[in-house]
Structures are given as C-alpha cells and as structure tokens.
VOKOLMAR-759024 format. One record per residue (C-alpha): residue number from 0; residue in three letters; x, y, z. Coordinates in Angstrom, 3 decimals, padded with zeros to 6 digits. Layout:
N
ATOM   num   residuo         xx         yy         zz
ATOM   NUM       ala          X          Y          Z
...
END
This chain:
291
ATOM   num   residuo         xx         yy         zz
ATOM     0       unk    187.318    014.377    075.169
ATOM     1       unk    190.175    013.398    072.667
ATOM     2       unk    192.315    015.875    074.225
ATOM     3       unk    191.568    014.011    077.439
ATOM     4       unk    193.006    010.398    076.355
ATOM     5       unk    194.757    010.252    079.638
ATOM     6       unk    191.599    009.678    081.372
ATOM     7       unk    190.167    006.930    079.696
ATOM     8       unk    190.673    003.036    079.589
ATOM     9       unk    188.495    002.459    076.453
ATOM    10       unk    186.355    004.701    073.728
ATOM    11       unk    183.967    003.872    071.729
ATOM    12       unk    183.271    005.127    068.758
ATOM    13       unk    179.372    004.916    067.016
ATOM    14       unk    179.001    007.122    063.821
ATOM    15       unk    179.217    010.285    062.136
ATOM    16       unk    177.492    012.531    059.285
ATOM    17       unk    178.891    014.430    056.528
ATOM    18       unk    178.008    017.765    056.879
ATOM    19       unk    178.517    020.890    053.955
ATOM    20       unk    179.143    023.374    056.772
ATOM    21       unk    182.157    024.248    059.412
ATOM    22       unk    181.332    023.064    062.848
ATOM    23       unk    183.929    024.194    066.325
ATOM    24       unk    184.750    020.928    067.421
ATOM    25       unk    182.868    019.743    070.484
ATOM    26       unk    183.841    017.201    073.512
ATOM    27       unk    182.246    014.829    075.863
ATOM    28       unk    180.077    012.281    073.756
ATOM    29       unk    178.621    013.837    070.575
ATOM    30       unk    181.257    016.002    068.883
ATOM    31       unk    181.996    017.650    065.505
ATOM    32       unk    184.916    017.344    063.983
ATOM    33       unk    186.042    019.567    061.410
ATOM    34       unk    187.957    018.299    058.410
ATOM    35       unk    189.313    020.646    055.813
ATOM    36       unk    188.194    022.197    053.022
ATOM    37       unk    184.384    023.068    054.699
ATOM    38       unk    183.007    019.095    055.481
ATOM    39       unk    182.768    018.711    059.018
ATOM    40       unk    181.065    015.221    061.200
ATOM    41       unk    179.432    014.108    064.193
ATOM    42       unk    181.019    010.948    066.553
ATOM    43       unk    179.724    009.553    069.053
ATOM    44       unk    182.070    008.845    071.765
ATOM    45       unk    181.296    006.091    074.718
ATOM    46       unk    183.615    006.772    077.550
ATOM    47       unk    183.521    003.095    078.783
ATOM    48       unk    184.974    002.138    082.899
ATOM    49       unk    188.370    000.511    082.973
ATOM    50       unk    188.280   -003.119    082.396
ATOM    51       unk    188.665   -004.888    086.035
ATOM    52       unk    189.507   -008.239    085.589
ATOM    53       unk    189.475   -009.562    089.026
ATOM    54       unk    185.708   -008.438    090.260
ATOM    55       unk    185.392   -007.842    093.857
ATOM    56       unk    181.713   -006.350    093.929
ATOM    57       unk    178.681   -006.476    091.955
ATOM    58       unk    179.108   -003.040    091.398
ATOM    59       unk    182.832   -004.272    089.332
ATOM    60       unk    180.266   -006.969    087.438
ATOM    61       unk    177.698   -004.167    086.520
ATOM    62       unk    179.944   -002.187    084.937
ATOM    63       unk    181.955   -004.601    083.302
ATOM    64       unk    178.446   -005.738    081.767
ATOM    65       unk    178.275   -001.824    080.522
ATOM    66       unk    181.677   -002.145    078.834
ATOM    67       unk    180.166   -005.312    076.576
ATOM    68       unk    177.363   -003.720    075.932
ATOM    69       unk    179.236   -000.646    074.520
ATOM    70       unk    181.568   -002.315    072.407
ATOM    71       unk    178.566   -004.785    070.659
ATOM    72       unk    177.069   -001.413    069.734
ATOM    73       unk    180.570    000.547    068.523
ATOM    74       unk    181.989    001.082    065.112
ATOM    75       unk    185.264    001.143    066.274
ATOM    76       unk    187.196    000.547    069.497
ATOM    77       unk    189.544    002.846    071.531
ATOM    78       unk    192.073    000.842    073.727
ATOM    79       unk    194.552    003.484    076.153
ATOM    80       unk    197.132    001.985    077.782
ATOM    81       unk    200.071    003.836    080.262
ATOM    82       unk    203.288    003.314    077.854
ATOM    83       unk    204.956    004.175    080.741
ATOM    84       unk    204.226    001.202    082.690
ATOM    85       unk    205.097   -002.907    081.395
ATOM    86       unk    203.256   -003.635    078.522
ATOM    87       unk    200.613   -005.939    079.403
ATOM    88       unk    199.187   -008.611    077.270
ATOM    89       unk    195.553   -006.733    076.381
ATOM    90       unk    193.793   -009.215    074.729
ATOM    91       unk    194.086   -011.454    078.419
ATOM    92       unk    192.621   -008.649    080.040
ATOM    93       unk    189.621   -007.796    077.741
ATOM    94       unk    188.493   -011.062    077.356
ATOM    95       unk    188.649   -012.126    081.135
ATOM    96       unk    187.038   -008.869    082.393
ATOM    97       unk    184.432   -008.095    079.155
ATOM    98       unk    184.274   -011.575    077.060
ATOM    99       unk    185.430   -011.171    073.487
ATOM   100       unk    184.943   -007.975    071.324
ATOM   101       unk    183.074   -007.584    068.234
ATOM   102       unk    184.185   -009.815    065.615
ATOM   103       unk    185.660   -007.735    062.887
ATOM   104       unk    185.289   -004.219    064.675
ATOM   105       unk    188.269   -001.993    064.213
ATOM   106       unk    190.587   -001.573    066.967
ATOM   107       unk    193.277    001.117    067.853
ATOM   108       unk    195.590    000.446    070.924
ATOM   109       unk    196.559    004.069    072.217
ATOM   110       unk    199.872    004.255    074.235
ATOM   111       unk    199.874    007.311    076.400
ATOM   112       unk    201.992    008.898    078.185
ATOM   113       unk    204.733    008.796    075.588
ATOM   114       unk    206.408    011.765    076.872
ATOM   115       unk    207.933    009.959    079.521
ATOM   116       unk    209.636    007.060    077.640
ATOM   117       unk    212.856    007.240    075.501
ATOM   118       unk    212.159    007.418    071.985
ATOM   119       unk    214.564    003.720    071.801
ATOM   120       unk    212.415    002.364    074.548
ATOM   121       unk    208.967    003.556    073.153
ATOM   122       unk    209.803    001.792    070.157
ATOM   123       unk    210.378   -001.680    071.603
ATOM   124       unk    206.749   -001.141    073.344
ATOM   125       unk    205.515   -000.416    070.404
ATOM   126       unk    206.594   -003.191    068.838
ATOM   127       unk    205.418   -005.330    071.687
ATOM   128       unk    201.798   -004.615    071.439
ATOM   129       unk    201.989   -005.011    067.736
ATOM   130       unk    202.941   -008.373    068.453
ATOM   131       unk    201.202   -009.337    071.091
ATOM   132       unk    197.948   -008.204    070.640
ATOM   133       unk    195.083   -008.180    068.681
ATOM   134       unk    194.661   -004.543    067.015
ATOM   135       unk    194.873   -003.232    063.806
ATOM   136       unk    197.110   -000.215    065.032
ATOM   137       unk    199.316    001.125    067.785
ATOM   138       unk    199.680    004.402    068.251
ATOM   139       unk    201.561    006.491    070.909
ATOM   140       unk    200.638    009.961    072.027
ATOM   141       unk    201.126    012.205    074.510
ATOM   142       unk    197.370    013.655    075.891
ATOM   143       unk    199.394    016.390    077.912
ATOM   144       unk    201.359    018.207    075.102
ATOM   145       unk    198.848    017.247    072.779
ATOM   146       unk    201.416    014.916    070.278
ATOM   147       unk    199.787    012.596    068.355
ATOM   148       unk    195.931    012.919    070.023
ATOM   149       unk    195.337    014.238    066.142
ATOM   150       unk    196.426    011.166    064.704
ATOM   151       unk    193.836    009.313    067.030
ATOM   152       unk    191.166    011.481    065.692
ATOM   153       unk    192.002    010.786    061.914
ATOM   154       unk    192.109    006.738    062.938
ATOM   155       unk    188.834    006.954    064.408
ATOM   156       unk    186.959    009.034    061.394
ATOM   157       unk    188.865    006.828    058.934
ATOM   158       unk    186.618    003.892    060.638
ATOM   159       unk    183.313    004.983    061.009
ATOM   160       unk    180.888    004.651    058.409
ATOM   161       unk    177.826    007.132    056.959
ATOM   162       unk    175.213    007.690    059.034
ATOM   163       unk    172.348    010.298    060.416
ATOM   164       unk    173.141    012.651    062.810
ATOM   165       unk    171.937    011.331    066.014
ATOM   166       unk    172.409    014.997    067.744
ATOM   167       unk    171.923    018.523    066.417
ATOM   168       unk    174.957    020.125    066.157
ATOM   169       unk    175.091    022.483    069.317
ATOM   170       unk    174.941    019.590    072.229
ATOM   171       unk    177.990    018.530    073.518
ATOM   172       unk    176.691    016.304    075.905
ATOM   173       unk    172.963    014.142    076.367
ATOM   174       unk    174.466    013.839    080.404
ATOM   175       unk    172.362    016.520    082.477
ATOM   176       unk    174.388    019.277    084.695
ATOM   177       unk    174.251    017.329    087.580
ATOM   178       unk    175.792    014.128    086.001
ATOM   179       unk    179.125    016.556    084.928
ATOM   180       unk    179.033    018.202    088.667
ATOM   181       unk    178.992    014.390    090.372
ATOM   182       unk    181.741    013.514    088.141
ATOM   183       unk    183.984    016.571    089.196
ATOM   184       unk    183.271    015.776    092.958
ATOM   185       unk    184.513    012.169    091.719
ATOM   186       unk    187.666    013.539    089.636
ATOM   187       unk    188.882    015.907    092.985
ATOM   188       unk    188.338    012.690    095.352
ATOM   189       unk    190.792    010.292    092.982
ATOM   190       unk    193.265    013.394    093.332
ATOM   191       unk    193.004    014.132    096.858
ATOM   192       unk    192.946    010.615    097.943
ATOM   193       unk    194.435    007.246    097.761
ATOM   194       unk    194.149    003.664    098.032
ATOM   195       unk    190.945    001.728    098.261
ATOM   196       unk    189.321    005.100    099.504
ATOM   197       unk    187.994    006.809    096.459
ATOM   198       unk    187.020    003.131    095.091
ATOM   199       unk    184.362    002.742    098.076
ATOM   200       unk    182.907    006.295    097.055
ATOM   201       unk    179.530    006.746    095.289
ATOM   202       unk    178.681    010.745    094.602
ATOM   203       unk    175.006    012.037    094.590
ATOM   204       unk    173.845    015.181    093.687
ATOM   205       unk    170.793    015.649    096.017
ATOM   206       unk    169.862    018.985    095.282
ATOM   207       unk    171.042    021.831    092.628
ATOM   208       unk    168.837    024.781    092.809
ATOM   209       unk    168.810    028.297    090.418
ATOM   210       unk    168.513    031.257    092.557
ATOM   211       unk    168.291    034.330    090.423
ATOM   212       unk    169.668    037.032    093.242
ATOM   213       unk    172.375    034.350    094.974
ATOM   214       unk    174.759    031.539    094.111
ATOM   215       unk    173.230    028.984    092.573
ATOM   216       unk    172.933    026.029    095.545
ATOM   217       unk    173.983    022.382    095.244
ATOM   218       unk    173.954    019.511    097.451
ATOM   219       unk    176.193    016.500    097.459
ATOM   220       unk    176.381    013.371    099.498
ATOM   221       unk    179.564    011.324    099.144
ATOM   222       unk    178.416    007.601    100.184
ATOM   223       unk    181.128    005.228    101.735
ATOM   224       unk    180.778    001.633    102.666
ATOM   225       unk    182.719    002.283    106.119
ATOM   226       unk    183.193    004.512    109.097
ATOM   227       unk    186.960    004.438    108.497
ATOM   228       unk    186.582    005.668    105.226
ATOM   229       unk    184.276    008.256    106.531
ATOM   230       unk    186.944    009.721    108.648
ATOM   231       unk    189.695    009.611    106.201
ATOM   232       unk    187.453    011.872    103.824
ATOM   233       unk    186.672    014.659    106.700
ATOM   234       unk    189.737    014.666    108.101
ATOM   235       unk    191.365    016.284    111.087
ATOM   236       unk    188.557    018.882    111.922
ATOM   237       unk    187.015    018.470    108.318
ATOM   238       unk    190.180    020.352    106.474
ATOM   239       unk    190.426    016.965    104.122
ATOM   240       unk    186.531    017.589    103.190
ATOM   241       unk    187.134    021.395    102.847
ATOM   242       unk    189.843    021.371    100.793
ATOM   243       unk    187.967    018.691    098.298
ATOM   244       unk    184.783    020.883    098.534
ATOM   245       unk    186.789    023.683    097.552
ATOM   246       unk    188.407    022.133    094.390
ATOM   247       unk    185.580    020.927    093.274
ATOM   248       unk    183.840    024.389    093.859
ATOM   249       unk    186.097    025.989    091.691
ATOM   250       unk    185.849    023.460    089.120
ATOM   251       unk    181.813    023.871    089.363
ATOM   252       unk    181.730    027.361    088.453
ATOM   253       unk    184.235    027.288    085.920
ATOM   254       unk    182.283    024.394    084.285
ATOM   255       unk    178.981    026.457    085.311
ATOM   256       unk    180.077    029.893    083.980
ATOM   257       unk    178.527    031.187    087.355
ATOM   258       unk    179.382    031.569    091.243
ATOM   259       unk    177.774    028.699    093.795
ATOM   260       unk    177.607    027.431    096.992
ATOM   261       unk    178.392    024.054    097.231
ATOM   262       unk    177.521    021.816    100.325
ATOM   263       unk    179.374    018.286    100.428
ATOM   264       unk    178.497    015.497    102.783
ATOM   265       unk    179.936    012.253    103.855
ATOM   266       unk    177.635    009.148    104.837
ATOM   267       unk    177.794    005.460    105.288
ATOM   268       unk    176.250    003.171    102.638
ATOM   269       unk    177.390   -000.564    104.339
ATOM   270       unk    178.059   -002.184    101.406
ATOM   271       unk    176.649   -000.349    098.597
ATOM   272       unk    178.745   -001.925    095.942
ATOM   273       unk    177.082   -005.397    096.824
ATOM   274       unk    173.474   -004.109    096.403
ATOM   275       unk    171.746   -004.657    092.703
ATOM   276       unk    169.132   -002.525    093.261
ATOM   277       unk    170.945    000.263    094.735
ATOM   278       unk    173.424    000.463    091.829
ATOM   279       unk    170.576    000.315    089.416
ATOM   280       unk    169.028    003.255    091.148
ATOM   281       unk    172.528    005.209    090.507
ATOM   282       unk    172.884    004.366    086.929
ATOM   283       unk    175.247    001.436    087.102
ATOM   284       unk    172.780   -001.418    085.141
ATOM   285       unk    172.014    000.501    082.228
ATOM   286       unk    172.859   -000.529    078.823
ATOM   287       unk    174.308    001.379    075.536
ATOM   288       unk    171.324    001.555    073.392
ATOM   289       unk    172.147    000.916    069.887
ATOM   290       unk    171.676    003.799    067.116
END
C-alpha cells in the first residue's frame, strides 16, 4: 500500500509491535515493516474515501462519517494531495467534509506526483502547505518512481507508539477475496470511464465458486442508478463491458494466482446512493473499531 500513495486521499495509521525477527514487508492494511539490524513491526493502515466536501447523496454522508470515525481511532494521519494541481487550503476541506481531527494526532501532508513539477516550483508548494495548513510535515514524493514513499514510511513508524500485534504476521489483509476482486472491477471502471459514470457505480460480487477441474467462476453485478448509465457501460454491442470484463479478468487471476471465468453484469439500482439501508447492506455504515 505505501508504494501505492497515488491512490489514496488519506491513511491512517493505528499501531505497531517490536518484533526480534525479519519480516518481508506486507501491503494492504496490516503490514510488516522491516527496519535494520533484525527488528521488524506491524502497522495498521486505514485506507480512508476522499474527503467530499460538497455531499450530494447519503451514500457521500456515510462515508464521510467512516473517514471521522477512522481518524478518532488513528495514531497518526496520512494527508495525499496532487502537487501537481493548485495547492488547496486542506484544513477548509477536512473540517467541512469530516469535522475537526484528533486534537494532538500527528499529521503528515504527502504531495504526490512530484515528478511532474519543477524542482523551483515544487518548492514554493511546499512552502505553501507549510504555511497554510495545519501539519507537522510536508513531504513530496513521487509513488510512480518510488522517490521519497521511504521517507513516508520512516514518518509514519517514527509516530506510532508500542503496542500488541493485532495480526499474526502472515495476513496481509482481514478484507475477504471477494472484497479485493469488487475493488478491481471498481479500479478498471474509474480507468475505462469518465465523468459522473463510475461515481453512480456500486460492484457486487454475487457468486465466486472453486471448481477443482475448471476456472474458478465469479459473478459480478455492476449497479447503476440510471438507464443512461447502463448503456454507456455496455456499449456499442457490449465491446465497452467486454473490454472492462477483460481487464479486470486479467487483473483477477494475477491477484488469484489461478485462471477464471469471470461473468460481469450491468443493472439499475434507481437511486441507490439515497437509500440507508441499502448502503448499510454493502458496507458503507460501518465504523473503524478501535484496537
């Protein structure tokens, strides 16, 4: 996941454990992250939605809910901006779309993207945020050539106080399968498509089934809130929906380790994003449990 910054709006650190032995470092939420000579630790990492601060749906307000609940519970707070874009004035944004942090919690602002801004120009941007916002460090890396993503990691260990191991070493991940092959589906339709599109798109895994002498089977329903949006995914004669289903496919068995047949299909959902108990049934009103 740190070598990922580029994907995320906010992290969220919880804790991590001394431990006498070399561990391979590991992604997604729990991790291990080795520090030299032979002590190695466990973080907890809570990949958070992008602050929205103008909140169109309930489904916007349930998630910004998540994001507060997250950072009450963190040790330390990840901020990731675009360097390559204005700087904006973060502290604005996080307190009209999640209400004020944690008082006292440590708090890194991460410019990405610094591979496309002049070293003179980074600077000034740099020195922006440090003066206009509320952190205790600004740092800029690139996530793509990997500059200064190891910095990030020291900052965030450098935080984080003892603790138990909340994980055993080996898992990378307390998400099922199916949550990682939903979020693929989800990661090909923000590539493929633009606009409001993707936005309107819940993805359901309806079905993932072993078979020990074929490809492993999954189903997956992409819901939309309209019959425009509907059509946009398919396509002319269903090449937009092929060539997503394909993607993803690839992506499946790589993540997978194994060959399967994947089976994607669009349906309408009017207004999905508006109903509570709908979202709570897809995982959108659940909270961070403290550790």
């Amino acid at each position: 996941m740190l070598g990922r910054v580029h994907f995320q709006t906010k992290w969220l650190a919880k804790s991590f454990l001394l431990l006498p032995i070399n561990l391979k470092l590991l992604g997604i939420e729990s991790l291990v992250y080795v520090l030299p000579p032979n002590i190695s630790l466990q973080m907890i990492l809570y990949d958070t939605p992008g602050v929205i601060e103008k909140k169109m749906h309930k489904l916007d307000s349930m998630m910004m809910k998540n994001v507060w609940s997250a950072t009450v519970n963190a040790d330390c707070v990840v901020i990731v901006v675009d360097a390559s874009k204005v700087p904006q004035k973060i502290d604005d944004m996080l307190e009209e779309g999640v209400g004020s942090l944690k008082e006292n919690v440590p708090k890194l602002l991460v410019m990405n993207k610094k591979d496309l801004i002049k070293p003179g120009e980074m600077a000034k941007r740099i020195e922006w945020y440090e003066k206009f916002t509320d952190v205790d460090e600004v740092m800029p890396v690139s996530a793509k050539y990997g500059q200064g993503v190891d910095d990030v990691k020291d900052w965030i260990v450098s935080k984080l106080p003892l603790g138990p191991a909340y994980y055993p070493k080996d898992i990378a991940s307390e998400h099922p399968e199916r949550f990682f092959i939903a979020e693929i589906v989800r990661e090909k339709i923000f590539m493929q498509y633009r606009n409001e599109v993707p936005y309107a798109c819940q993805v359901n895994v309806v079905s993932y089934k072993t078979r020990p002498t074929s490809k492993d089977y999954i189903q997956v329903e992409i819901l939309v809130e309209k019959n425009t949006q509907k059509i946009i995914l398919i396509g002319k004669e269903g090449k937009a929906l092929k060539l997503l289903a394909t993607a993803a496919r690839l992506d499946i068995e790589d993540f997978l380790q194994k060959k399967v047949y994947l089976e994607v299909e669009v349906k309408i959902k009017e207004n999905w994003r508006q109903d509570e108990s709908l979202l709570k049934y897809y995982g959108y009103g659940g909270q961070i449990r403290a550790m």
